[in-house]
C-alpha positions, 0 to 999 in steps of 0.5 A: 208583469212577466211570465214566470220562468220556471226555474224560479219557481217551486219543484211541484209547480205546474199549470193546471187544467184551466190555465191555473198555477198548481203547487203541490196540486193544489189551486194557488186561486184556491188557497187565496180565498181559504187562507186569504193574502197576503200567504206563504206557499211552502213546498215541503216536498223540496224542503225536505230534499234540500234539508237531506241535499244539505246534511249529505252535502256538509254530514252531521253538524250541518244547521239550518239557519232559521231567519230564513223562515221559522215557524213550528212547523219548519223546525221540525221539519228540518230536524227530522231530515237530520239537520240541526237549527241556528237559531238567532233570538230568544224568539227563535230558541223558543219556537225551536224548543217548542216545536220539540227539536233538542236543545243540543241540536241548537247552535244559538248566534247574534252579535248583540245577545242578551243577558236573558237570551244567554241564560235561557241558552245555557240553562236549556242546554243548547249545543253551541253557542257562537261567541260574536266579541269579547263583551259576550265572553264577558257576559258569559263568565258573568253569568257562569259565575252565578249558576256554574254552567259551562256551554260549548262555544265557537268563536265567530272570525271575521276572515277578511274577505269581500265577497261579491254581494250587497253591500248591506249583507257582507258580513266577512270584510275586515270592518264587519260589526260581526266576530273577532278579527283576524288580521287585527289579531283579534281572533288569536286574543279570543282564542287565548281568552276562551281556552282560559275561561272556566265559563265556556268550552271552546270546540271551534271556530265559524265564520260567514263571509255574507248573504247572497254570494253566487260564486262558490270560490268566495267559501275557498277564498275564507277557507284559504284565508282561516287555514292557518289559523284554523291549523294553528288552534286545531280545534275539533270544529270549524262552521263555515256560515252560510249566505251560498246565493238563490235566484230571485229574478231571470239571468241569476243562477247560483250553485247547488248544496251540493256543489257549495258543499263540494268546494268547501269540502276540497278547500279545507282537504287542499288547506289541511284542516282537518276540523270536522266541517260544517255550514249554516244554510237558509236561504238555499233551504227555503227560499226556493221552495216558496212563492208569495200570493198578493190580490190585486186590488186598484190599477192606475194606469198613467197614460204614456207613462205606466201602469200602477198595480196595487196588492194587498202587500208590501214592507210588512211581509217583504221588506227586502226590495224597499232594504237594499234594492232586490229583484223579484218576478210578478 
């Protein structure tokens, strides 16, 4: 148990009167014993701030990554703050449509779509799909040749670069399960394959070097690392992913929206891409803006040893520590 330092904390917290944490105004004791626990505490006020820091940060184009927090709700706030959504599953498509956001508003991503979450994609008329391997183009100019529609893709390049993070959730090095390789030559073959299907309409290309990376420079090194291959296509769109870090425990700081945005925008001027440039924050959106509230039930305490805290929590509702080892403050 520690004292929580504030910066980890959501922008409308405060302590109360009594010594109680507000979010919001509001009682989190409160909203305990009305929702009950385990429950998600969202600050909309500061989602809404990030989802405009965001769009002015990367402009229109910009997507919110929906795995990091989804429900009708969150779509349509980020839509009305002008951003588009990524969505990842069939799942996450359809809680998008629901919440009322435009299906050309959605950039649908995976590396292991189904055949049914593609033909529900393009039969909704999403704005982009992003194209992981060429089993997927496959799939596509399957499925083109049975009902005609014709989607706008990017193809995902794996750019070759190691940024400084878990290693579970490094997803740029050359051996990534996700995306076309770029040193294997993989990249350029993709190219050359979508540019002659008549199944896809390929407008760019999207990379996303992993989750979690707290130094900036790690955008521009992929930026550096795609600028001759982004020149040489000169395809009118380039996403460069998300994983910008967020601090989860005392000692960790990471950059802004705006400051990750400011170092991709002057890495892509200095490169000479002249694609118009986007990214896929998610994590930075939400993750900030929320805190978990568990109820303490047993405590055992193991006499010059320590002293075990049991809540209503865990693996369910937050995998995360028990998956590859993360910090949180209690």
């Amino acid at each position: 148990m520690s004292v929580l330092p504030r910066h980890l904390l959501p922008d409308a917290a405060e302590v109360g009167p009594e010594g109680e944490l507000r979010i919001g105004g509001l009682d989190v004791r409160a909203l305990a014993d009305e929702f009950g626990t385990p429950l998600f505490v969202y600050d909309e006020a500061q989602l809404r701030a990030r989802c405009r820091e965001a769009v002015q940060a990367f402009g229109d184009g910009v997507a919110y990554a929906t795995k990091a927090f989804l429900c009708r709700a969150m779509a349509r706030l980020a839509h009305e703050e002008g951003m588009h959504l990524d969505v990842a599953s069939g799942g996450e498509l359809t809680v998008a449509l629901a919440a009322g956001v435009p299906a050309e508003r959605l950039v649908l991503h995976g590396n292991n779509k189904s055949d049914e979450e593609l033909r529900s994609a393009r039969a909704a008329g999403v704005g982009r799909i992003v194209v992981d391997s060429f089993d997927e183009l496959h799939r596509l100019e399957s499925l083109h040749a049975a009902d005609g529609i014709v989607p706008r893709v990017l193809l995902r390049i794996t750019p070759g670069v190691e940024a400084h993070t878990h290693e579970f959730v490094m997803t740029g090095q050359d051996d990534s399960k996700f995306g076309f390789g770029l040193k294997v030559g993989d990249a350029a073959a993709a190219v050359d394959r979508a540019r002659a299907s008549a199944a896809v309409e390929l407008v760019g290309l999207h990379a996303h070097i992993g989750s979690q990376v707290f130094v900036a420079g790690f955008f521009e090194q992929a930026v550096e690392a795609l600028a001759p291959f982004v020149r040489e296509c000169a395809l009118p769109e380039l996403s460069i992913g998300g994983g910008i870090g967020v601090a989860y425990v005392e000692g960790e700081e990471a950059p802004s929206i705006a400051e990750w945005g400011a170092v991709v925008r002057a890495a892509c001027e200095a490169a000479g891409i002249e694609a118009r440039v986007s990214a896929e924050p998610g994590r930075s959106i939400a993750a900030a803006a929320a805190i978990t509230i568990y109820r303490v039930g047993t405590v055992k305490e193991v006499p010059g040893i320590r002293t075990f805290v049991a809540c209503d929590g865990g693996f369910v509702d937050n995998p995360r520590p028990a998956l590859y080892g993360s910090g949180y403050e209690t």
